[in-house]
C-alpha positions in Angstrom: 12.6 7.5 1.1 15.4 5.1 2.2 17.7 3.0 0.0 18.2 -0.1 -0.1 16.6 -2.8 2.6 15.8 0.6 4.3 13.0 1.2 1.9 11.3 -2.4 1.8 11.4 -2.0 5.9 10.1 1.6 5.4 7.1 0.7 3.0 6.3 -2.7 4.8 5.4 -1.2 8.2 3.9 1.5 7.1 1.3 -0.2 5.1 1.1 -2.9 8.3 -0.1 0.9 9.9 -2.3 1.4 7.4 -4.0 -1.7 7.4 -4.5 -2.2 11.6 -5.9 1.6 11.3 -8.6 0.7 8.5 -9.9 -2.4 9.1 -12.0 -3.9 6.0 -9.5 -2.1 3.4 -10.2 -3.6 0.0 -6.7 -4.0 -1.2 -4.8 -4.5 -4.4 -1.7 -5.7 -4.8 0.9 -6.1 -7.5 3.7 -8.6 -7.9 7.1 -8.6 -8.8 10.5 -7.5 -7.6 9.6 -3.6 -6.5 7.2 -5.1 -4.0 8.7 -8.4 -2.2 11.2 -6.4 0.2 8.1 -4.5 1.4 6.0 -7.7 1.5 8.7 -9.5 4.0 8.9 -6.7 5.9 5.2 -6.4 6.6 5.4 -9.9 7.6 8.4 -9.5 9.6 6.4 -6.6 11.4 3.3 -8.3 12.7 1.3 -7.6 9.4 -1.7 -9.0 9.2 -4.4 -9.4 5.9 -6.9 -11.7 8.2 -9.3 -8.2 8.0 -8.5 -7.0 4.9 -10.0 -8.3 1.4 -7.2 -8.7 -1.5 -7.6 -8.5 -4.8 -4.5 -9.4 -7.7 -3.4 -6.5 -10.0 -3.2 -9.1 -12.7 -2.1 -12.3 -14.3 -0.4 -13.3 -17.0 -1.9 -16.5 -19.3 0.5 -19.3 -18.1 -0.4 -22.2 -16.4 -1.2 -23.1 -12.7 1.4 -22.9 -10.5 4.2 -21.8 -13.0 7.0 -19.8 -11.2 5.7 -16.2 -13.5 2.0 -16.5 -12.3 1.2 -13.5 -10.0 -0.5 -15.3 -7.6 2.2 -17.7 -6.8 4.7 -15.1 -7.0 2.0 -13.3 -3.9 1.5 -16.6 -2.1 5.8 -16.8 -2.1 6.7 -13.6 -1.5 3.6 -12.5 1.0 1.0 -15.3 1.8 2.9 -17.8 3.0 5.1 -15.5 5.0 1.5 -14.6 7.3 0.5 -16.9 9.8 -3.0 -16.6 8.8 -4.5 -15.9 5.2 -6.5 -12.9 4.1 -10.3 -12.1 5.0 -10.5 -12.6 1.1 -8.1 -13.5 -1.7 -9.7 -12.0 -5.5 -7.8 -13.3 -8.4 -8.4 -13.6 -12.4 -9.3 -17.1 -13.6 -6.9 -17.4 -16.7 -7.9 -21.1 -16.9 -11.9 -19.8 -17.6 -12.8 -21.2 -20.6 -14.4 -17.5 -22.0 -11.4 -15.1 -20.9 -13.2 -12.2 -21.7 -16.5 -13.2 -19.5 -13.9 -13.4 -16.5 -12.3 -10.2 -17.5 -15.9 -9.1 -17.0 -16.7 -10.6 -13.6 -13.8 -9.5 -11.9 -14.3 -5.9 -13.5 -18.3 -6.3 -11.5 -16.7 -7.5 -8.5 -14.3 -4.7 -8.0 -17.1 -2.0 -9.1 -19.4 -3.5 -6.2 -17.7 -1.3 -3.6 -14.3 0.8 -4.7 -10.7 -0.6 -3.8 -9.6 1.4 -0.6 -6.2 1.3 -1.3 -4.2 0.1 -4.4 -0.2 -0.5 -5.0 1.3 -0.4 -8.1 4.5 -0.8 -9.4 6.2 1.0 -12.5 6.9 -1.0 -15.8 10.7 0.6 -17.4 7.7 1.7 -20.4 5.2 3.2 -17.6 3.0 0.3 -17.6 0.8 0.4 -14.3 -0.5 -3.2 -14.2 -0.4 -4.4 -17.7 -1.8 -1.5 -18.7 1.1 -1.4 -21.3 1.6 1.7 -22.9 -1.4 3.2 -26.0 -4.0 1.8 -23.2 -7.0 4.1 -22.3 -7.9 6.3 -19.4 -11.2 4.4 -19.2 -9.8 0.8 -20.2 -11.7 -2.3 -18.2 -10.7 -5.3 -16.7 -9.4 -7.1 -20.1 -7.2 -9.6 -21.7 -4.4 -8.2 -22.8 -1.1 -8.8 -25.3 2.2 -8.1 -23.8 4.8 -5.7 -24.8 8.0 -7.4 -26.2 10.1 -5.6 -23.1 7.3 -7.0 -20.2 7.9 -10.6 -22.4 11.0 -10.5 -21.8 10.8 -9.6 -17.9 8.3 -11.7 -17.4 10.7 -14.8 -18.6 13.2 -14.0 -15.5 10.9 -15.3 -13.3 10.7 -18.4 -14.0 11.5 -21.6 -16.8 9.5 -22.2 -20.1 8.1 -20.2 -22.8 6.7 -16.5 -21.8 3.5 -15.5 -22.1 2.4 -13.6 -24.8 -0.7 -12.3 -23.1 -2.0 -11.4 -19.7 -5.3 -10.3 -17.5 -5.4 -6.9 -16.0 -7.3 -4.6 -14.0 -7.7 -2.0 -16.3 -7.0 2.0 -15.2 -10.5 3.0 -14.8 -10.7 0.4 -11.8 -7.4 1.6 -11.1 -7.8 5.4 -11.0 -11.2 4.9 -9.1 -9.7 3.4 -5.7 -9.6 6.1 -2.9 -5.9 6.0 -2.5 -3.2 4.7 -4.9 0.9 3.8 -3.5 3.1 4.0 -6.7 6.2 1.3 -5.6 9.2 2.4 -7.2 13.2 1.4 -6.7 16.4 1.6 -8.7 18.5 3.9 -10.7 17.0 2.4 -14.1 13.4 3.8 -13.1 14.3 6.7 -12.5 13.8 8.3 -15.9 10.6 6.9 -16.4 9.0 7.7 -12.8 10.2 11.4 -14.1 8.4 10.9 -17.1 4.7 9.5 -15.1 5.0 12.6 -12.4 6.1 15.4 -14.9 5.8 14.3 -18.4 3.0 14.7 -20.2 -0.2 12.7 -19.7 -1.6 10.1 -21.9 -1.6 6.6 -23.2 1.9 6.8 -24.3 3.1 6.4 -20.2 0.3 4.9 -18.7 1.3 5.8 -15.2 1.1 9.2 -16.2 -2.5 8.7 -15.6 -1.9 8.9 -11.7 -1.7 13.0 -12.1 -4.9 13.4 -12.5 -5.7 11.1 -9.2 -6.8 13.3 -6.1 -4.2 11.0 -3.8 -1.7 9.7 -4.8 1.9 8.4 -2.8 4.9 8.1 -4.3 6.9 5.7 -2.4 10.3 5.7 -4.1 13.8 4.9 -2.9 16.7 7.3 -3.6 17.7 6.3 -6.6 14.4 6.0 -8.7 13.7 9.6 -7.3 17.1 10.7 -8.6 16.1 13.1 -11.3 12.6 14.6 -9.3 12.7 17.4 -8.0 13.6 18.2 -4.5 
């Protein structure tokens, strides 16, 4: 695909397409840098959500309404850019009192009818979610501890001490949606997006995973497709 803005604008109103066409998707999103230039530009297009029911990739343990949450970094970067809200906004409770229980009800909510469509973006150690790398094809919705390199990324987005742990949909909710976009830009993801499409697959890169999926869209810009081939 495109470079630059040219892929954000690309991505954005081609999933605004997407969702007019297939009214009633159950959608997941991620959050994050990758994502944000397609998220204005969906808005920017028309884009609507008021038809489609969202659900959050995951969440890391922080709390409400810090800067690094996932769901304020979607309500920034996406929600509040849309004149109306979604038909349905899903989210992990990190504030639950039994983490796990949530882990378990979001895990039931997802399974009551598949996700229609799901967008991921790629961790530099082929995270997918934080589904951080030695995670299972089968893993569930769970809590999870961070790897010392998401840590550390998670901390740029915002003040204050970074978490240490997150809530994720796990692969196996993951790898059962109909149709999965895999988000990727820059030259330092291109190594890694070689590795998920041609390396090996197993828990070492979780992304690898998505060989295996019957459709699957790579939606990279130039420079992270810079060592696939052509």
């Amino acid at each position: 695909m495109t470079p630059g803005n040219g892929w954000g604008a690309a991505v954005g109103a081609l999933l605004a397409r997407r969702l007019e066409s297939q009214p009633g998707t159950r959608l997941c999103l991620p959050t994050g840098d990758t994502p944000n230039p397609a998220y204005a530009a969906f808005a920017a297009s028309g884009g609507s959500l008021t038809e489609t029911e969202v659900f959050l990739l995951d969440e890391f343990v922080l709390p409400g309404g810090h800067p690094a949450r996932c769901d304020v970094m979607l309500t920034l970067a996406l929600l509040d850019l849309l004149p109306e809200p979604p038909l349905a906004l899903h989210r992990l409770d990190v504030a639950a009192g039994d983490l796990d229980a949530e882990c378990q009800r979001y895990e039931a909510l997802i399974g009551e009818r598949q996700l229609d469509l799901t967008l991921l973006g790629l961790g530099a150690n082929g995270h997918l979610g934080l589904n951080e790398p030695g995670t299972a094809v089968d893993s569930p919705t769970r809590v999870v501890s961070l790897h010392p390199d998401t840590i550390r990324h998670a901390a740029d987005y915002g003040p204050g001490v970074a978490p240490d742990r997150g809530v994720t949909m796990g692969m196996k909710a993951i790898l059962a949606s109909n149709e999965i976009w895999l988000l990727v830009t820059g030259a330092h993801k291109a190594e890694i997006l070689h590795r998920a499409l041609m390396g090996p697959v197993g828990a070492e890169v979780p992304a690898s995973y998505l060989q295996d999926h019957p459709n699957v869209v790579v939606l990279a810009d130039d420079a992270a497709a810079a060592l696939l081939p052509t």
